[in-house]
C-alpha positions as CSV (number, residue, x, y, z in Angstrom):
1,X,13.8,-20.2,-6.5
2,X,15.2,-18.7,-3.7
3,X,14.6,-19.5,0.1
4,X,11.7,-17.7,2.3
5,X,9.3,-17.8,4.8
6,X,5.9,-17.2,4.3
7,X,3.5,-16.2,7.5
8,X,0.5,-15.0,7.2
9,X,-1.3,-14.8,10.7
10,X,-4.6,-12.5,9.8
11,X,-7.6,-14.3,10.1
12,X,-9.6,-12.9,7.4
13,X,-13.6,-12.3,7.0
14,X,-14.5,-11.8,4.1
15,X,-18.3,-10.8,2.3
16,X,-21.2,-9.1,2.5
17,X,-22.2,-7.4,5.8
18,X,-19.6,-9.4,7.7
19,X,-18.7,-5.9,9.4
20,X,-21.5,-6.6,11.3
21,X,-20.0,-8.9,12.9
22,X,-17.2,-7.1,13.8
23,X,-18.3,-7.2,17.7
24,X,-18.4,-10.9,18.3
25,X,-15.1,-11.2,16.3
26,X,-13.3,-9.2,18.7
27,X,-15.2,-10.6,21.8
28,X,-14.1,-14.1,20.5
29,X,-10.3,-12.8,21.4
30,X,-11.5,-11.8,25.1
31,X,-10.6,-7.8,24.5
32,X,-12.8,-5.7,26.6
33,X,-11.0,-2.0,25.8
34,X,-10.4,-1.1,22.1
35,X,-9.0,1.7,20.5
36,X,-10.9,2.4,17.0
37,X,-9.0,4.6,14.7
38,X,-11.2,6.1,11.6
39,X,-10.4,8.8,8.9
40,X,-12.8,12.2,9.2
41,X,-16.6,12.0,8.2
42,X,-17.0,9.5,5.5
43,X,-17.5,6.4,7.9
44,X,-20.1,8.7,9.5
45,X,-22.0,10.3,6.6
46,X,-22.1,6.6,5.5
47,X,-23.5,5.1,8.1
48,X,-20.8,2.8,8.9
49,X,-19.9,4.4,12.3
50,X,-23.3,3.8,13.9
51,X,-23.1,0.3,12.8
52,X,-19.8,-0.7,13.8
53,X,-20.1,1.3,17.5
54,X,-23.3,0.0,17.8
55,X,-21.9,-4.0,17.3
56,X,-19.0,-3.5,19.7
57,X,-21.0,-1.8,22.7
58,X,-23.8,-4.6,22.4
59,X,-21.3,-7.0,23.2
60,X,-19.9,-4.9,25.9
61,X,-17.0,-3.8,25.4
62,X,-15.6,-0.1,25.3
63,X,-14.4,2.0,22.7
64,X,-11.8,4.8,23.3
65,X,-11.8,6.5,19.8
66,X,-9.4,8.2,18.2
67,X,-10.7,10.1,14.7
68,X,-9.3,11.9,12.0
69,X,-6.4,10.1,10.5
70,X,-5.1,12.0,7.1
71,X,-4.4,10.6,4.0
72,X,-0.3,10.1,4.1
73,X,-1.2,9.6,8.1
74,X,0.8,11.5,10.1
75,X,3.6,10.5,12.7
76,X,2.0,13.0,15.5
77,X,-1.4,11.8,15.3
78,X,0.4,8.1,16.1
79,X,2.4,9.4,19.0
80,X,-0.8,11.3,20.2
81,X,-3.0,8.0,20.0
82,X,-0.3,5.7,21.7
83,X,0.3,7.8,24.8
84,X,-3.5,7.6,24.8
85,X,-3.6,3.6,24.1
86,X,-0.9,3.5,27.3
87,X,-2.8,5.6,29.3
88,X,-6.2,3.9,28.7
89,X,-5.1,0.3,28.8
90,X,-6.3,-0.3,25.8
91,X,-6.0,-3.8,24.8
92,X,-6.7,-3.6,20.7
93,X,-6.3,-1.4,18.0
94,X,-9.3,-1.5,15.2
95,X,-8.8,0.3,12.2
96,X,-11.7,1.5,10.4
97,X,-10.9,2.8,7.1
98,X,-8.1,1.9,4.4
99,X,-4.6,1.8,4.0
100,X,-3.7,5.0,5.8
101,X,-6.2,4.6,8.7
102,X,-4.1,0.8,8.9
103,X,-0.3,2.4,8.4
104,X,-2.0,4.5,11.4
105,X,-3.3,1.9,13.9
106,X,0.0,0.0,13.4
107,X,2.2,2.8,14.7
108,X,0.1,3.1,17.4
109,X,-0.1,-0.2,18.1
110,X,3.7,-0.6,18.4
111,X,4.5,3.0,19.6
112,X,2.1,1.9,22.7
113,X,4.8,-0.7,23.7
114,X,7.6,1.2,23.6
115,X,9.0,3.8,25.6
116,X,11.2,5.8,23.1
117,X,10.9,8.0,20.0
118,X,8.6,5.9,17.2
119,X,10.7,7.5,14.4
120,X,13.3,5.3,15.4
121,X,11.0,2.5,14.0
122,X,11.6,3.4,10.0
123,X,14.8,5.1,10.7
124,X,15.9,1.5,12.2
125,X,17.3,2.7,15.3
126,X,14.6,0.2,16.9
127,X,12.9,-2.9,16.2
128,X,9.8,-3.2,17.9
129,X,9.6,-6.6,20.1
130,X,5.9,-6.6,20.5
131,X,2.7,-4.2,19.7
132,X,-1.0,-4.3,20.7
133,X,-3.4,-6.5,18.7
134,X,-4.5,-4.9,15.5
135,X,-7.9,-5.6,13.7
136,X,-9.4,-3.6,10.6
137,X,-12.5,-3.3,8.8
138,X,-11.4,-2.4,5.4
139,X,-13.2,0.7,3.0
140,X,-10.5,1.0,0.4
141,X,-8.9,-1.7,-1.5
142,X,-5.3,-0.1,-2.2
143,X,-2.5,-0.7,0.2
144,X,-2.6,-4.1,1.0
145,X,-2.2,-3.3,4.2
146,X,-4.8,-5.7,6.1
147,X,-2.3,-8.7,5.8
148,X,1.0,-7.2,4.8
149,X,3.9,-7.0,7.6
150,X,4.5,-2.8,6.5
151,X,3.4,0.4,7.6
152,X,4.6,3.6,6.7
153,X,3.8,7.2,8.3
154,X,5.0,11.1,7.2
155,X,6.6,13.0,9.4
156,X,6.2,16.7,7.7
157,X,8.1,18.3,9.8
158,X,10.8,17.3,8.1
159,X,9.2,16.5,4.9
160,X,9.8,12.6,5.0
161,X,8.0,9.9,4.5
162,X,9.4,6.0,5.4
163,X,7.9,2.9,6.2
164,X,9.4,-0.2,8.5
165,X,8.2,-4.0,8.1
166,X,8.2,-6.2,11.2
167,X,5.4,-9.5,12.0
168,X,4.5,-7.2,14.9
169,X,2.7,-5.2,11.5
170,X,0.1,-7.6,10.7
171,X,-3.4,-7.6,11.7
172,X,-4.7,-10.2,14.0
173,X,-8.4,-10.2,11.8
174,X,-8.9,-8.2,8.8
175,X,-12.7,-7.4,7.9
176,X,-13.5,-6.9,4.6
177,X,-17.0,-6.3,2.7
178,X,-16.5,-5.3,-1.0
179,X,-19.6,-3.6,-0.6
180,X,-18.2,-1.0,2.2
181,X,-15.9,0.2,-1.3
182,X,-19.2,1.3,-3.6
183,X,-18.5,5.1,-2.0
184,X,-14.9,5.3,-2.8
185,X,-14.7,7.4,-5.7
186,X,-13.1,6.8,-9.3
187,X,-10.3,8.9,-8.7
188,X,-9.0,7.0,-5.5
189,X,-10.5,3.8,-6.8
190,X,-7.7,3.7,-9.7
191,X,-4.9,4.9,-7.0
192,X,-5.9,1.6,-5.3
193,X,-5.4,-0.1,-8.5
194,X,-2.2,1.5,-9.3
195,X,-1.1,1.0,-5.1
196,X,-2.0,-3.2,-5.6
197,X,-0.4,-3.5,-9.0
198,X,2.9,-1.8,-7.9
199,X,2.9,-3.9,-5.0
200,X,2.9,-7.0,-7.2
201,X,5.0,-5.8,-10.1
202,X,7.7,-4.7,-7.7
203,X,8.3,-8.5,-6.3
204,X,8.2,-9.7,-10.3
205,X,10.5,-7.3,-11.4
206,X,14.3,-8.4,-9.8
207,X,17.1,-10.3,-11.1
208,X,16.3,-13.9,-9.5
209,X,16.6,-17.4,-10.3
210,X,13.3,-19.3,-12.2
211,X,10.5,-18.6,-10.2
212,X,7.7,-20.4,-12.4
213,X,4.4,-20.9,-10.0
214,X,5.3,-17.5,-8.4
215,X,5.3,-15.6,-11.5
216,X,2.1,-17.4,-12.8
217,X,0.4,-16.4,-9.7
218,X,1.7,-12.9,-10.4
219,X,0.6,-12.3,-13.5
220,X,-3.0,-13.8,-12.6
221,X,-3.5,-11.7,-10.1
222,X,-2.3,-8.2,-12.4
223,X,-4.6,-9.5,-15.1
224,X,-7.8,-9.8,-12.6
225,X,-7.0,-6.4,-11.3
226,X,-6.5,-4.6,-14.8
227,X,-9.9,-6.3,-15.3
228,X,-12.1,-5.4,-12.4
229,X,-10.6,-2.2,-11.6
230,X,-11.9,-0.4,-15.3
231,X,-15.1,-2.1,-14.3
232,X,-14.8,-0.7,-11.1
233,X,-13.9,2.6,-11.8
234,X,-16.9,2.6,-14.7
235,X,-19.5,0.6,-12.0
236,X,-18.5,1.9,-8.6
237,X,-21.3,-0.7,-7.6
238,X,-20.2,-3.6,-9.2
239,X,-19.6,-6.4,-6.4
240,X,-17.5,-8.7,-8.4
241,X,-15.3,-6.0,-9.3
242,X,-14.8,-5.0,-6.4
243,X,-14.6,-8.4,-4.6
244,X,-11.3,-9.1,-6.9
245,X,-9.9,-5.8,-5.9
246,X,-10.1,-6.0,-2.5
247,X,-8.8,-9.6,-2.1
248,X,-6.1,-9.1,-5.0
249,X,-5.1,-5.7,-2.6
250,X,-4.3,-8.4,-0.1
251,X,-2.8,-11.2,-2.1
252,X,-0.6,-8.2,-3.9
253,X,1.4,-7.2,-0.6
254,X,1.2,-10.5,2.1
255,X,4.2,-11.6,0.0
256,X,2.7,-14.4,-2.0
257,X,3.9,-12.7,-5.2
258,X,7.2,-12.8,-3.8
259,X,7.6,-16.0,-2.6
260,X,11.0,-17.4,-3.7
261,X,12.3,-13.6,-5.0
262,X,14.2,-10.7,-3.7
263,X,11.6,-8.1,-2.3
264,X,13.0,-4.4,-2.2
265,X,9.9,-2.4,-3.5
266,X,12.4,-0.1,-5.4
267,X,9.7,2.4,-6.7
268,X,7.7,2.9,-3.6
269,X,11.4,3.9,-2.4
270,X,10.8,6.8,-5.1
271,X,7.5,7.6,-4.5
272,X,7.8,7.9,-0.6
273,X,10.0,10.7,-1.8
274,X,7.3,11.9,-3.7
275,X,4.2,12.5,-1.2
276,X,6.5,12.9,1.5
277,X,7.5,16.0,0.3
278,X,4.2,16.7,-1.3
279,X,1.5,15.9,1.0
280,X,-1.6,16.5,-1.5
281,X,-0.4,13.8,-4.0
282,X,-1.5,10.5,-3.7
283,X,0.3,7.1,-3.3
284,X,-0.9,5.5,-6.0
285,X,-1.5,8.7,-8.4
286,X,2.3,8.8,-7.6
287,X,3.3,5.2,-8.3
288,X,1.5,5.5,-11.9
289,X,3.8,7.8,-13.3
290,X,7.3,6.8,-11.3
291,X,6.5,3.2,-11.9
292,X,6.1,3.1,-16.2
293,X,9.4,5.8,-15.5
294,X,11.4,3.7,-13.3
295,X,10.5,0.8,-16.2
296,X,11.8,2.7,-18.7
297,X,15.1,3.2,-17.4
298,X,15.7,-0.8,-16.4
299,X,13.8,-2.9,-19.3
300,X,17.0,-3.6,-20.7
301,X,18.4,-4.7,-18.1
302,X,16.5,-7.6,-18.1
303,X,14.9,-7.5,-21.5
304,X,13.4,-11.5,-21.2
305,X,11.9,-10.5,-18.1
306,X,9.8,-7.4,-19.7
307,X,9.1,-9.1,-22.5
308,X,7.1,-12.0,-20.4
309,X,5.2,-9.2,-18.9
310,X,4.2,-7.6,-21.9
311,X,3.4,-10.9,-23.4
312,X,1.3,-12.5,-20.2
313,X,0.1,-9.5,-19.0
314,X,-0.9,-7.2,-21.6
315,X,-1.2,-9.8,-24.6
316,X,1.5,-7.8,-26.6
317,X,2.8,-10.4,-29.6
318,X,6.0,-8.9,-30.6
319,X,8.6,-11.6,-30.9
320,X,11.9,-9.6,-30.1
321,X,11.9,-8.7,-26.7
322,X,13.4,-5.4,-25.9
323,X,10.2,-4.3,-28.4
324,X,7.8,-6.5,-26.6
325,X,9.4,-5.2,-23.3
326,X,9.1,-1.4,-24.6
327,X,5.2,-1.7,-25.9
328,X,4.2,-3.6,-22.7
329,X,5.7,-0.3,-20.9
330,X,3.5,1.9,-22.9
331,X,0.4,-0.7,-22.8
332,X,0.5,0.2,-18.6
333,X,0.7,3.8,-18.8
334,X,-1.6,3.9,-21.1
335,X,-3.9,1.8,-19.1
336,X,-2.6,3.8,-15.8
337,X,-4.2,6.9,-18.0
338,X,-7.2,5.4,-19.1
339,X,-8.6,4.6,-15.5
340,X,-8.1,8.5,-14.1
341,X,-3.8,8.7,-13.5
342,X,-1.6,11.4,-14.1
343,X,0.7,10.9,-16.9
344,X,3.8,12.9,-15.9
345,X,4.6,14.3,-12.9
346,X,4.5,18.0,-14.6
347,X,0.4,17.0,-14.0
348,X,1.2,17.6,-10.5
349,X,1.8,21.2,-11.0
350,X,5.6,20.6,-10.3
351,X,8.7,21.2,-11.9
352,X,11.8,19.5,-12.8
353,X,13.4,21.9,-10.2
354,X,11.8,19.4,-7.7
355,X,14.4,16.8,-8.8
356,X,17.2,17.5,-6.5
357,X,15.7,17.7,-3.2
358,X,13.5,14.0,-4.4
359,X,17.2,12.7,-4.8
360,X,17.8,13.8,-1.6
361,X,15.0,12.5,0.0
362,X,15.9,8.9,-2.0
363,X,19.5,8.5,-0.9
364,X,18.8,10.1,2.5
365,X,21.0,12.5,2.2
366,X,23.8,11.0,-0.1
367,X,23.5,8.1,2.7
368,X,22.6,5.2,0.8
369,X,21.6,4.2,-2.7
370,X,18.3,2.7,-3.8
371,X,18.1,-1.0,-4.7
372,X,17.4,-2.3,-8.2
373,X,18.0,-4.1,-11.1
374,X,21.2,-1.8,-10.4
375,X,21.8,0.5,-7.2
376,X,19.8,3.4,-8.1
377,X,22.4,6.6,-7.1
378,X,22.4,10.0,-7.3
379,X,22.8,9.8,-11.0
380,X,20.1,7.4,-11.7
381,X,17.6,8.5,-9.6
382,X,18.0,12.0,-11.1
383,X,17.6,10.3,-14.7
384,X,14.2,8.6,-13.7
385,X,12.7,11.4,-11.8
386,X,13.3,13.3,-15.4
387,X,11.8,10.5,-17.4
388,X,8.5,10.9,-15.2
389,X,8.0,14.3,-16.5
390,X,7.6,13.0,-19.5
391,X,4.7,9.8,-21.0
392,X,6.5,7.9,-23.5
């Protein structure tokens, strides 16, 4: 087991109608001026708006708003919202939605303490030092971002998409009432699964020494989400279901699963790529065909290591392990499939004439190469990005 540090500083709130709440919460902390970031028209069609405005005024304090954060949140709407947090002394950031509305409040949140350009943040030309407060009342299990240290914002300008990690990233309080995700639909529901999955499989999957009680707690927490999420998918409604998502959304990216392992998140390096330079596809839709892709290139690699999956995760008995590695690849796309995903990126209505400029994207221009079971260059990247268009 390797050395870490594990910090975790969101106080969480977790249950049935605890959004309610959300007004004493914040009042507890002594902020008088929020800033409450929310996606377009489903918090209000839902009711959730009225409720949530209505619990933070009765306890008297105001609310400068700032609606209509896009799915792949974009880096202008940030800037836009932290020249507005500066100018309005606003004292908290309260995220109102799921992972993107949360990758957007956290830009904000640091971009309002900082003078410069906020694309230095995931281009590393700045660190930020400090950032405003951020809270969240979570709608969509998926990202893991209510307790993670990332966020990650597109800049289509120039067709990019990047993300930067800091502990100025995670949320003071994190909200979260399985019952605010009965409206998400099936479709988005299994990108959430896919987005919490990926988080965890990404931590198991890297050459490190033994890493027993981690990997157990891994592969407990992909079996409970390969569980609920086909329940939930089936029975939007079904609180349980729903319950395990949400919390295994959180679990899957505050590092737990990566305690005592190398964390480098090697597909979402792909897949940023991906929806960065084509806004309409999904995160997770994304991941679910990159992920079995990039799998398929590395198993052998580390053949024992696939094989434990396979075996733990998907119950596959084969007893030689590249072939118990191989069907447990198969066993995940086929379950990806069987909840809603794409199985090739050709289901995107692209073409492998994509390739080049995704390589491009990846490496950053021939800059750098990706991290992995072995540096993921030009050549390799091209290799997997061609495996994708294709479902074993």
């Amino acid at each position: 087991m390797l050395d870490f540090t594990f910090f975790t500083p969101t106080k969480v709130f977790f249950g049935k109608d605890k959004h309610k709440e959300i007004g004493k919460i914040i009042k507890e902390y002594g902020f008088t001026k929020i800033m409450m970031q929310y996606g377009k028209n489903s918090i209000k069609r839902s009711g959730l708006y009225d409720t949530v405005v209505s619990a933070i005024r009765a306890e008297g304090i105001e609310i400068v708003e700032m609606g209509g954060v896009e799915p792949n949140p974009k880096l202008a709407f940030a800037k836009e919202a932290a020249c507005i947090a500066k100018k309005e002394g606003v004292q908290m950031i309260l995220a109102v939605g799921g992972g993107s509305v949360l990758d957007s409040s956290k830009y904000t949140a640091a971009g309002a303490c900082f003078d410069g350009d906020m694309w230095d943040f995931p281009t590393k030309k700045h660190t930020p030092k400090k950032a405003l407060p951020v809270g969240c009342i979570l709608t969509h299990a998926a990202a893991g971002s209510e307790m993670s240290s990332s966020a990650v914002i597109s800049y289509p300008e120039i067709g990019m998409k990047r993300g930067f990690n800091s502990d100025t990233n995670r949320c003071l309080v994190a909200v979260m009432n399985p019952e605010l995700t009965y409206t998400v639909g099936a479709y988005q529901t299994a990108c959430g699964v896919v987005d919490m999955m990926s988080h965890t499989m990404e931590r198991y999957f890297s050459l490190c020494p033994p890493t027993e009680l981690t990997d157990n707690v891994a592969e407990g927490i992909l079996k409970a989400i390969i569980k609920a999420g086909k329940t939930a998918v089936e029975n939007p409604s079904d609180y349980e279901a729903r319950a395990t998502l949400m919390w295994a959304s959180s679990l899957a990216h505050n590092d737990l699963t990566g305690c005592g392992r190398e964390n480098v998140l090697p597909v979402h390096q792909l897949e940023h790529a991906l929806s960065g330079e084509y806004d309409g596809i999904a995160h997770g839709a994304g991941l679910a065909v990159l992920y079995p892709a990039w799998a398929r290139f590395m198993y052998k690699k580390d053949a024992a290591r696939f094989a434990r999956f396979a075996r733990n995760v998907w119950d596959i008995v084969e007893a030689d392990d590249e072939e118990a590695a191989r069907q447990g690849i198969i066993a995940m796309e086929d379950f990806f499939v069987s909840i809603g995903m794409p199985a090739s990126l050709s289901d995107f209505d692209i073409t492998t004439d994509c390739i080049d400029r995704l390589v491009d994207l990846c490496t950053f221009s021939k800059t750098r190469t990706v991290k992995s079971y072995v540096d993921m260059d030009e050549a390799v990247l091209r290799e997997i990005f061609h495996l994708a268009f294709h479902k074993e």
